[in-house]
matplotlib code that plots the C-alpha trace (Angstrom):
import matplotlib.pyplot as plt

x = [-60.9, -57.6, -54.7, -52.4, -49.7, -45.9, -43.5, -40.5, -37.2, -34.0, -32.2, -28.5, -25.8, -25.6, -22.0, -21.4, -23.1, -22.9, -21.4, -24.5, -21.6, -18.2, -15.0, -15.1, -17.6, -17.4, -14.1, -16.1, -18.1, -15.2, -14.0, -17.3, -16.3, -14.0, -11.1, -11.1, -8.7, -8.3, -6.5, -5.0, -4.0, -3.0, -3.2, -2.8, -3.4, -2.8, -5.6, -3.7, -1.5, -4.7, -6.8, -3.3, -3.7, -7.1, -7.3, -4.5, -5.5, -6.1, -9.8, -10.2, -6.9, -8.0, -11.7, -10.1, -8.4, -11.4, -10.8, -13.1, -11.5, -12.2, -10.3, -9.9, -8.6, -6.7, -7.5, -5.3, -7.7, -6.7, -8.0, -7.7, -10.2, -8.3, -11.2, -14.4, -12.0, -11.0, -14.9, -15.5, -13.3, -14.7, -13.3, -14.7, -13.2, -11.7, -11.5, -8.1, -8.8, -4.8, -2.0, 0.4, 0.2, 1.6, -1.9, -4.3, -2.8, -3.2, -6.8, -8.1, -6.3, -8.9, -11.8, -10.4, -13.0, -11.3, -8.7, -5.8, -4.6, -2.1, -0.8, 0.6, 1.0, -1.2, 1.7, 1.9, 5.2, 4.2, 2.5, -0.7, -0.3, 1.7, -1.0, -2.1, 1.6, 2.1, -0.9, -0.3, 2.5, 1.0, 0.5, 1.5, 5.1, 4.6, 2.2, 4.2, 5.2, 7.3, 7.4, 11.4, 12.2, 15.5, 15.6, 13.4, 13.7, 13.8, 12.4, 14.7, 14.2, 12.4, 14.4, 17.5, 21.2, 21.0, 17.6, 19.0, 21.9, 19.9, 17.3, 20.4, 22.1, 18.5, 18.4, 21.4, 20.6, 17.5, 19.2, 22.0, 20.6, 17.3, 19.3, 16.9, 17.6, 15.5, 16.7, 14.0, 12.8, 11.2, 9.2, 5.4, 4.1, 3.1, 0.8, -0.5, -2.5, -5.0, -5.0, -1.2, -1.2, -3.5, -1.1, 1.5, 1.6, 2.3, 2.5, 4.4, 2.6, 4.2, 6.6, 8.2, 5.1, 6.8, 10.2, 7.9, 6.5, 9.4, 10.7, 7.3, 7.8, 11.4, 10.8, 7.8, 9.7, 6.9, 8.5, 9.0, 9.0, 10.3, 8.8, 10.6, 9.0, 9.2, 9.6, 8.3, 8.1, 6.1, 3.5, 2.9, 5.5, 7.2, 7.1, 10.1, 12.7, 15.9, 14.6, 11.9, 15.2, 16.1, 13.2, 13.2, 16.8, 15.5, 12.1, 13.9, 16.6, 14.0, 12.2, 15.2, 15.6, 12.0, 11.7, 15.6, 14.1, 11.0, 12.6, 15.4, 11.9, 10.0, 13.1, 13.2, 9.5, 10.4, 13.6, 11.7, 8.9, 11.0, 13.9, 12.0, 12.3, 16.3, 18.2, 19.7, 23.8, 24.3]
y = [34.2, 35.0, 34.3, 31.2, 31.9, 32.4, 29.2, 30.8, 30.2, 30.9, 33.5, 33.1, 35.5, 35.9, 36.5, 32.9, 30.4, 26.9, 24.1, 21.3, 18.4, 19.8, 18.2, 15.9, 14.5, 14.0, 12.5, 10.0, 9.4, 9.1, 6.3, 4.3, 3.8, 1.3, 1.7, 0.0, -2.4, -4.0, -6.9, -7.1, -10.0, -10.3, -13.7, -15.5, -19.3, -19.2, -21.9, -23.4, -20.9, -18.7, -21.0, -21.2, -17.3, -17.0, -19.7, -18.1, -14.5, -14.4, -13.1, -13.1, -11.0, -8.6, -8.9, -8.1, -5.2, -3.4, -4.0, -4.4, -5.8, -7.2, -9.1, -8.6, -11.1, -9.0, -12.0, -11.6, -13.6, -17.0, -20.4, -22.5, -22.4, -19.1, -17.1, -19.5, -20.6, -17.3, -16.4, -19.5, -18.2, -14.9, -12.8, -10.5, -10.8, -8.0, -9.3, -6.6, -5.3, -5.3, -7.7, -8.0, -7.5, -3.5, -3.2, -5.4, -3.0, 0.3, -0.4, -1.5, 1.7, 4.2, 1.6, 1.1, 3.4, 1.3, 3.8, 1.3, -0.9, -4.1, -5.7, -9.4, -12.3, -14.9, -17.6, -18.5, -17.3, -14.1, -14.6, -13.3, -13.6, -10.4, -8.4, -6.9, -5.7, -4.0, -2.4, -1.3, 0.0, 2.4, 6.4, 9.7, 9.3, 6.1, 6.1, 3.3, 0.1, -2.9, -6.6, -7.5, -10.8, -10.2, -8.6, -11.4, -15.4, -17.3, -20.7, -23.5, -23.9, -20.5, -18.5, -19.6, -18.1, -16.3, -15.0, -14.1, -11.9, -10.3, -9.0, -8.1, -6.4, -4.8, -3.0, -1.9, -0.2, 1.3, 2.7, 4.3, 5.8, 7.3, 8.0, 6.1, 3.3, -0.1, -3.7, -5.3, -3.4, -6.1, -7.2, -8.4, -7.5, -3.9, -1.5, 1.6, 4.6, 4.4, 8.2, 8.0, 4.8, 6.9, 10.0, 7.9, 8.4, 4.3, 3.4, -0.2, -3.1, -6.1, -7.5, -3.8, -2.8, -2.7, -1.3, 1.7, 1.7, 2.3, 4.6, 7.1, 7.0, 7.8, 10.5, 12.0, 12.0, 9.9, 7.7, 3.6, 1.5, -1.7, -4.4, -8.1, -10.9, -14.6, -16.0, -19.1, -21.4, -20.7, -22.8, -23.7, -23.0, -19.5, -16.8, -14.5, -14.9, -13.5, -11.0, -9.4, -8.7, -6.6, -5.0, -3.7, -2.1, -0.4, 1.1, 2.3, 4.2, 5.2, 6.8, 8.4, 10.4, 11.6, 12.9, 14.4, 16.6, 17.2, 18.7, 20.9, 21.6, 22.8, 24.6, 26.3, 27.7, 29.1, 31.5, 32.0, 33.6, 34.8, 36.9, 36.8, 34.5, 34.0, 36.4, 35.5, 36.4, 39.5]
z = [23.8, 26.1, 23.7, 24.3, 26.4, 25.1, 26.0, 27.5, 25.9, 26.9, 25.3, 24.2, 23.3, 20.1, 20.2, 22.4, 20.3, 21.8, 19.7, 20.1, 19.6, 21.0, 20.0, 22.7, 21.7, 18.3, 19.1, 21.3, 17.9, 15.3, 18.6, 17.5, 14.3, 13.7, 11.8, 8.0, 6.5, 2.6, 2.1, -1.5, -3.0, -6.7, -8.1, -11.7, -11.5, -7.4, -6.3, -4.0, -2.7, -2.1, -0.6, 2.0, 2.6, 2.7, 5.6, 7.3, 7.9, 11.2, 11.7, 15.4, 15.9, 13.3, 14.9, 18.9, 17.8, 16.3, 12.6, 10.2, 6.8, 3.5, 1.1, -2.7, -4.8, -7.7, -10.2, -13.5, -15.4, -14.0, -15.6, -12.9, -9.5, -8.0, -8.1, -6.6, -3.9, -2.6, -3.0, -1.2, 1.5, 1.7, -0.9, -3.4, -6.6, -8.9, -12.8, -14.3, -17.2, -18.5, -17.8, -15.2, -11.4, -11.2, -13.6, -11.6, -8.5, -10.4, -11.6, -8.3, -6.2, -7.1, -6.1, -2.3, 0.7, 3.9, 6.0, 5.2, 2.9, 2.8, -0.1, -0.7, -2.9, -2.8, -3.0, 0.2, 0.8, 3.1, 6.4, 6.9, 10.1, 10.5, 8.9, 12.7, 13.5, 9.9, 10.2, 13.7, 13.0, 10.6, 11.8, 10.6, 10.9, 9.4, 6.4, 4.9, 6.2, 4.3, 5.5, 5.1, 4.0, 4.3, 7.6, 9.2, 8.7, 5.9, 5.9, 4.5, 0.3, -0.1, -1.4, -3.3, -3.0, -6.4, -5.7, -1.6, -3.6, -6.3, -3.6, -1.6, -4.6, -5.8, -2.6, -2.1, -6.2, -4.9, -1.5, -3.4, -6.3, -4.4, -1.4, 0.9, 3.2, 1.9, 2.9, 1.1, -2.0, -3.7, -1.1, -2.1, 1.6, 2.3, 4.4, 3.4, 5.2, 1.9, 1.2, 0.9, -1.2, -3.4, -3.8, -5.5, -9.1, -10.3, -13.5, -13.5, -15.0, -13.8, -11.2, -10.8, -8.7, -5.3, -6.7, -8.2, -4.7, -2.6, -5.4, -5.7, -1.8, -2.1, -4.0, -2.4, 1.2, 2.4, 5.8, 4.9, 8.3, 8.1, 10.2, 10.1, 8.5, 7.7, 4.4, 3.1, 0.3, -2.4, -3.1, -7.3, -9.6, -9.5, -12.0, -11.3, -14.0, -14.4, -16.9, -14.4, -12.0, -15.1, -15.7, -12.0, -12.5, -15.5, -14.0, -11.3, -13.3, -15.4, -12.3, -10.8, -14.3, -14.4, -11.3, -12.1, -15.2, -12.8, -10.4, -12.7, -14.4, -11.1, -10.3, -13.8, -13.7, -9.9, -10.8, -13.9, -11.1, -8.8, -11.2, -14.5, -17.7, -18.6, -20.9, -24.4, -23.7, -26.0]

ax = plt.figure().add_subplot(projection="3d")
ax.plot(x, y, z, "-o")
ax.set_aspect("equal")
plt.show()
């Protein structure tokens, strides 16, 4: 029997190996996947202000440029219908474990796989409609990006003179003593490049959430870009009080200090490596 004969095959360098999917083309591949998006809204007893967002979000802008997104109501363990509308509507619903909005945020973080993130309130007072720009005007330069009340419009009613001037003054605090520019620090509309949003250590509970924010980013020298906004009125009863202003001042002080001992800290241990551990004066 004549043995079968050989299939040729070409021989390759050894040295040269060909990449079977060059960078090309797994560019062209990444380019297939479109790009991810969760939408956050925190909500205690917001039926009618959610059902408000949750109709507004505008789907087929999202839709036409390549965006796929989900929505997670951040439910504080409301007692009204918040949570079957916004499922009616679409949402999945996350149930906090702790109180307060900065601990509904913190919880659900660690959960989020979509490439970017935007948070805010489920009030009705922040326009879902700019959801597309904010995230579009995310990037590298830009991993951060904050909806300004204060630099945009503000409809008739919605915001109050005292409230206009205690933003305006909370700002100003936050610009001065982190030495970063903010118009709008407590702003409750965001966007986030998810990886970054998950670098920031956050530990506030309650309405301090978005000064923590801007103060971790502060810190951190991670970029804010401000994009204008409008401002409307709330819809339900509203749950700031004077004391919550307060309680932003001192988390933010209260940051400022921590990273202060961090860093005289961080700069102990590196004379301490680089001329050896301090002497005792003889």
């Amino acid at each position: 029997m004549r043995p079968a004969p050989e299939i040729p095959f070409a021989r390759l360098p050894l040295s040269d190996p060909i990449d079977p999917l060059p960078e090309v083309l797994w560019r062209e591949i990444d380019n297939l996947v479109p790009p991810s998006l969760s939408i956050l809204l925190p909500a205690l007893n917001e039926e009618y202000g959610v059902e408000a967002v949750m109709k507004r979000i505008p789907r087929s802008t999202l839709a036409r440029k390549g965006l796929a997104y989900s929505v997670y109501l951040l439910d504080g363990r409301s007692t009204d219908r918040t949570r079957a509308i916004a499922a009616k509507f679409g949402a999945e619903v996350f149930v906090q474990t702790g109180t307060g909005k900065g601990s509904a945020f913190r919880e659900f973080v660690p959960k989020i796989t979509e490439d970017f993130t935007v948070l805010l309130d489920s009030d009705g007072t922040y326009p879902p409609e700019s959801i597309p720009e904010l995230v579009e005007a995310l990037g590298d330069e830009s991993p951060v990006v904050l909806g300004s009340r204060l630099r945009g419009s503000i409809d008739e009613g919605a915001m109050s003179g005292p409230n206009y001037l205690g933003n305006l003054l909370l700002s100003r605090f936050a610009s001065t003593l982190f030495g970063t520019p903010v118009s709008d620090v407590c702003s409750g509309m965001w966007a986030f490049v998810s990886d970054r949003l998950k670098s920031l250590g956050l530990t506030a509970n309650g309405f301090e959430l978005e000064a923590e924010i801007f103060a971790e980013c502060a810190i951190r020298g991670i970029p804010i870009r401000e994009i204008p906004i409008r401002y409307d009125r709330r819809i339900g009863e509203p749950k700031l009080r004077l004391k919550d202003g307060l309680r932003i001042v001192f988390a933010l002080l209260k940051k400022r200090l921590r990273s202060s001992s961090r860093t005289t800290a961080e700069n102990g241990a590196l004379s301490a490596r680089l001329f050896g551990p301090a002497r005792e004066p003889s």
